[in-house]
C-alpha positions as CSV (number, residue, x, y, z in Angstrom):
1,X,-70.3,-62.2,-9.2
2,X,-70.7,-62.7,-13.1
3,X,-72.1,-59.3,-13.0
4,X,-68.8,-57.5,-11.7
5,X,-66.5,-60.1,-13.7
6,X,-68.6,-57.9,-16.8
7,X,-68.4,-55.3,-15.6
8,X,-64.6,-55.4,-15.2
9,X,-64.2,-56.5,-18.8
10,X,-66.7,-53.8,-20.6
11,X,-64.8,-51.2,-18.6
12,X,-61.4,-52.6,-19.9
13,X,-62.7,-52.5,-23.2
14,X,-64.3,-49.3,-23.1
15,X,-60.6,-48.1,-21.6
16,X,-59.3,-49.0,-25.0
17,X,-61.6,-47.2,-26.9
18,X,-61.3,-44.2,-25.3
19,X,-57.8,-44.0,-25.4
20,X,-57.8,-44.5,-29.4
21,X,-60.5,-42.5,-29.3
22,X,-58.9,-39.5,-27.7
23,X,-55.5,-40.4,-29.2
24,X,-57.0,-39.8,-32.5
25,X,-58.4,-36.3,-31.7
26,X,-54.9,-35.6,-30.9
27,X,-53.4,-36.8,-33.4
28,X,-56.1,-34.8,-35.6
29,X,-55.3,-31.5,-33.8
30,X,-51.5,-31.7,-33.8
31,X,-50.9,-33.1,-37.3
32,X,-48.4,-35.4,-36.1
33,X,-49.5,-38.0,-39.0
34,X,-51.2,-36.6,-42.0
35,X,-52.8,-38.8,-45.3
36,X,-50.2,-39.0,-47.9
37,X,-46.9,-38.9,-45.4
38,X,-44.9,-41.8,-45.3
39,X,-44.1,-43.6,-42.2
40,X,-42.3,-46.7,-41.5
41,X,-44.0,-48.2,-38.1
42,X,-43.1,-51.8,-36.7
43,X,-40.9,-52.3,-39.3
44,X,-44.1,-51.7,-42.0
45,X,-43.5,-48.7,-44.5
46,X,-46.0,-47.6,-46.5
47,X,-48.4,-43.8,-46.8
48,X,-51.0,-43.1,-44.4
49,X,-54.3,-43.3,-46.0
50,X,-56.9,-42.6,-43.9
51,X,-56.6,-41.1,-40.1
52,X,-60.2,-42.1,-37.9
53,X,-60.9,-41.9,-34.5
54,X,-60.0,-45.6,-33.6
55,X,-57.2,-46.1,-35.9
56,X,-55.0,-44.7,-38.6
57,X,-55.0,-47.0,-42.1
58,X,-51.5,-47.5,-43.7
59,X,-51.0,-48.5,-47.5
60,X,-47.9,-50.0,-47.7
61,X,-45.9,-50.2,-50.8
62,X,-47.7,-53.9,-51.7
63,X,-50.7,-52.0,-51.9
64,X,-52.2,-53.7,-48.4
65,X,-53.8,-52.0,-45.5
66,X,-52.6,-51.8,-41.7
67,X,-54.6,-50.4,-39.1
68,X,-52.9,-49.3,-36.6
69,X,-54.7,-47.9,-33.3
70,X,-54.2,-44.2,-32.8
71,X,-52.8,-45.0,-29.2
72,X,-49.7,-46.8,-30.9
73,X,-48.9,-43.9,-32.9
74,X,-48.8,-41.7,-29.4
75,X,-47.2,-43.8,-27.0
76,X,-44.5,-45.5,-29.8
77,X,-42.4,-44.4,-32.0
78,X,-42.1,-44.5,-35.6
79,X,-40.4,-42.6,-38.9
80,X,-41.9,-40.0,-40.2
81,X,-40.0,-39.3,-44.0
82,X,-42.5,-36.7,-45.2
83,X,-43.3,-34.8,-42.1
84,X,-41.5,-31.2,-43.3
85,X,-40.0,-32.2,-46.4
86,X,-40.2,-35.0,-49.1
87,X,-36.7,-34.6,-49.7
88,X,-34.5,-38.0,-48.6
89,X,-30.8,-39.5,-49.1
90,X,-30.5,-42.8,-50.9
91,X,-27.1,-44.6,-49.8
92,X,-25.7,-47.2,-52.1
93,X,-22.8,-49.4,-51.3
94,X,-20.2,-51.0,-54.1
95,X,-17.1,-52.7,-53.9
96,X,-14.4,-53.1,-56.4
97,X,-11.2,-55.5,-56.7
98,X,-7.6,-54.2,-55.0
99,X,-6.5,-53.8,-59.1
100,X,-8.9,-51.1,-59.6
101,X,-7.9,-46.9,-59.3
102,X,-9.9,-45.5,-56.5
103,X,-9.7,-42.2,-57.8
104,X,-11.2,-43.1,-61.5
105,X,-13.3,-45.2,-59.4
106,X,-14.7,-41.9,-57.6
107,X,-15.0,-40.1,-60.5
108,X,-17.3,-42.5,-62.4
109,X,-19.5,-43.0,-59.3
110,X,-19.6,-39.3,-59.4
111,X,-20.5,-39.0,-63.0
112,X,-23.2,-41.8,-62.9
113,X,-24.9,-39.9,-60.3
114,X,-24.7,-36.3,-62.0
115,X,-26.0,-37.9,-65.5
116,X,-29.3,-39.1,-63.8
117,X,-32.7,-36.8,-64.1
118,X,-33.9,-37.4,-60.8
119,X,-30.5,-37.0,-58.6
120,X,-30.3,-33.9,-57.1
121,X,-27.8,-31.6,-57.9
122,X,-28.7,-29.6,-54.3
123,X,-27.6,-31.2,-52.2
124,X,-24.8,-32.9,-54.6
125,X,-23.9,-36.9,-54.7
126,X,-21.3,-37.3,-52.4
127,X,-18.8,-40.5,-52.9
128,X,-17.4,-42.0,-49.7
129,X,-14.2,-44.3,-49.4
130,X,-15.6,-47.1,-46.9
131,X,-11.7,-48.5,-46.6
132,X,-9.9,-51.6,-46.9
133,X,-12.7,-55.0,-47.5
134,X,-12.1,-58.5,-47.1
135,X,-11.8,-58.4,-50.7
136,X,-12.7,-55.5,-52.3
137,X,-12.3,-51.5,-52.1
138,X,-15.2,-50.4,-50.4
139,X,-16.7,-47.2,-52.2
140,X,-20.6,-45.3,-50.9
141,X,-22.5,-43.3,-53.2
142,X,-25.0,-40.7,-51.3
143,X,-28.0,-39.0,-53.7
144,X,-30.6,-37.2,-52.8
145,X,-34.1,-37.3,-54.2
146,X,-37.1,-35.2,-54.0
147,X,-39.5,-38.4,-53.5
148,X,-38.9,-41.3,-51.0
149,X,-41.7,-43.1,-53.3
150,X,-38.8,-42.5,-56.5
151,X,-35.8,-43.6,-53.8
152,X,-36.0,-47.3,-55.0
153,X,-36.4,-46.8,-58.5
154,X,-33.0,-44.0,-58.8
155,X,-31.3,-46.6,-56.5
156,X,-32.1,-49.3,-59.4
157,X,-31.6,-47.0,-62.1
158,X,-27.6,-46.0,-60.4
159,X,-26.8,-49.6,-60.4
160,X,-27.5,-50.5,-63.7
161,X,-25.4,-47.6,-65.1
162,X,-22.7,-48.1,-62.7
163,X,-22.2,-51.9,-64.0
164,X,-22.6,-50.5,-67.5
165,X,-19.3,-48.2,-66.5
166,X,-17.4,-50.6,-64.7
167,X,-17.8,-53.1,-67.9
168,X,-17.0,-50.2,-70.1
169,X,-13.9,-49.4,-68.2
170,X,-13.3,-52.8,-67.1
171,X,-13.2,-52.2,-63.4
172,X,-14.0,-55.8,-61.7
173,X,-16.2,-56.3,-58.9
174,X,-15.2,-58.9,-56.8
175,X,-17.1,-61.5,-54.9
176,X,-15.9,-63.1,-51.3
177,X,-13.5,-66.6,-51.5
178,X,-11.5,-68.3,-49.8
179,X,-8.3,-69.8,-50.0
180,X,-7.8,-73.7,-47.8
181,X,-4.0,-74.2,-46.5
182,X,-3.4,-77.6,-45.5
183,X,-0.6,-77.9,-42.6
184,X,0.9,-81.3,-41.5
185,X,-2.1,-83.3,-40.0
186,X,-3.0,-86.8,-39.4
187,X,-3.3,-87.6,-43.2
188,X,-1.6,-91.2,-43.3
189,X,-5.0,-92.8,-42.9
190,X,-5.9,-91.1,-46.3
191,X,-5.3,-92.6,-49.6
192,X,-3.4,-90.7,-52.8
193,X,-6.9,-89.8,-54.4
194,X,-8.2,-88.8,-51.3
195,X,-4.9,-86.7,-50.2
196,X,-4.7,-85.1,-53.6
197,X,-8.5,-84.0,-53.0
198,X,-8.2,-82.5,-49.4
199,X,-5.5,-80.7,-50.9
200,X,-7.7,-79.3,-53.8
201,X,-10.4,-77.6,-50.9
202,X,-12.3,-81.0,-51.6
203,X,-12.9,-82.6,-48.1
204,X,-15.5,-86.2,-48.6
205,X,-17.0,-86.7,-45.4
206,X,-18.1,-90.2,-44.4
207,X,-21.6,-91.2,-46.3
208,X,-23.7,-92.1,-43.2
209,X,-24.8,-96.1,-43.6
210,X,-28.8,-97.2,-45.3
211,X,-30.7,-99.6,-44.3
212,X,-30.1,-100.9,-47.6
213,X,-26.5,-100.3,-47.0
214,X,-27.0,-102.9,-43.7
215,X,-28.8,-105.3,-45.5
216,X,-26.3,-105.4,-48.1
217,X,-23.2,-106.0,-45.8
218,X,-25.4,-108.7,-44.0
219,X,-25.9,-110.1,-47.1
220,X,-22.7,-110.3,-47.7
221,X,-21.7,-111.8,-44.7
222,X,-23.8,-114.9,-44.5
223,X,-22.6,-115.4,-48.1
224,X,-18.8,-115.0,-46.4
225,X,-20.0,-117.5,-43.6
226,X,-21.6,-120.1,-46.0
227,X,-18.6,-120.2,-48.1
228,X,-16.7,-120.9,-45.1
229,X,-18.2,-123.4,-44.0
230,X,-18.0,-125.3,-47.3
231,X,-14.2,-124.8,-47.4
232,X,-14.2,-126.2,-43.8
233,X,-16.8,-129.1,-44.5
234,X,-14.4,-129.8,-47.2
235,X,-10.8,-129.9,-45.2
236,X,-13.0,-132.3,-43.2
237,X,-14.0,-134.8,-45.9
238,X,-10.4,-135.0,-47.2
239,X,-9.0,-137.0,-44.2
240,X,-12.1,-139.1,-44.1
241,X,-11.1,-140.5,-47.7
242,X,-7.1,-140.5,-47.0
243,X,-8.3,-142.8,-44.4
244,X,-10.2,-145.0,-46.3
245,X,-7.7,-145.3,-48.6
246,X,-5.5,-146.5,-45.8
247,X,-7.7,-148.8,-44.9
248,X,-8.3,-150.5,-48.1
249,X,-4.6,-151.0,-48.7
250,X,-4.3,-152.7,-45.0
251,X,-7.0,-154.8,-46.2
252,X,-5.4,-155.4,-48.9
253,X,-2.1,-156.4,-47.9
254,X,-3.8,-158.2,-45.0
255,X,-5.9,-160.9,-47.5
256,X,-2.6,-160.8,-50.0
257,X,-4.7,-159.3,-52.8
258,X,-2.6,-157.6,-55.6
259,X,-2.4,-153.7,-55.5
């Protein structure tokens, strides 16, 4: 019994390996990866390093290493960037306030992207109208570059000069607000300062209670409660001495002593 139960686990294992192992030898023969391409696979990009029978070894851009198993790279798919050309399209998205000219807005996204050594000029920078934004004019600038290892440092490059325009030509670029409207609403329980606050966007939710905060209003009770029960102990004591009183003038009228 222990014999087959190992039996049935070496032959699972040695399933694996031979399907890496004759995955690789494919992917050797058809060149569907090759060291150097750039692949993005489970969300990981990075260049393909090494390619060995068991698995291929990824670099990614943090300069770490995945190894992946060549039977992944068969039966799942992945990107391939470099596969028949290096050449890729770098998107990048700005918006602009509803005061701003779209046309000169186009134009300098245009010129930004002609002025930079490693844009393209075949294909050419394309500038897209997105539409109508929450709060801004919606504008996408397309570039091509001849290296998806330079994509990230032209996008960083293109942003920094398109800020330096938009300053320059004092184009704003808006961030997203909003504006509170207060209707009529059960408000009477509120006080002036508190209704002049709504009314300024400034909402003070209840603070939720300590246990200091309960210690502090028991506290404060007992000392209610003791104080109370002087003032009644008092109210008490005063009748006691009217009556004495009382009774020391009957006494006194009763044994004809002067007043």
């Amino acid at each position: 019994l222990i014999g087959g139960g190992l039996s049935v686990g070496i032959g699972f294992g040695l399933q694996e390996l031979v399907a890496n192992f004759i995955s690789g030898i494919l992917l050797l023969f058809e060149r569907t990866v090759r060291p150097g391409d750039m692949i993005e696979v489970s969300g990981q990009k990075g260049v393909v390093d090494k390619l060995r029978m068991r698995s291929t070894v990824i670099r990614t851009f943090d300069n770490t290493e995945i190894f992946v198993p060549n039977k992944n790279l068969l039966t799942s798919s992945f990107t391939a960037y470099t596969q028949t050309d290096r050449v890729v399209r770098r998107l990048l998205t700005v918006g602009v306030s509803y005061d701003s000219d779209p046309s000169q807005v186009r134009t300098i996204l245009q010129d930004v992207a002609n002025r930079h050594g490693l844009v393209l000029k075949k294909p050419e920078p394309l500038v897209f109208f997105l539409g109508f934004g929450a709060s801004s004019l919606d504008f996408q600038l397309a570039v091509w570059v001849d290296d998806p290892l330079n994509a990230m440092r032209v996008a960083s490059d293109l942003y920094f000069m398109i800020w330096n325009e938009f300053e320059k030509y004092e184009i704003e670029i808006p961030f997203p607000q909003q504006d509170l409207h207060l209707r009529s609403g059960p408000w009477d329980h509120l006080q002036d300062g508190s209704l002049a606050s709504a009314q300024n966007g400034h909402v003070q939710t209840p603070r939720t209670k300590t246990l200091q905060d309960a210690r502090a209003d028991k506290s404060d009770a007992q000392q209610r409660d003791s104080t109370s029960g002087e003032s009644v102990q008092t109210e008490k004591q005063k009748p006691e001495k009217i009556k004495t009183v009382a009774e020391a003038e009957k006494e006194s009228k009763r044994l004809n002593l002067p007043g």
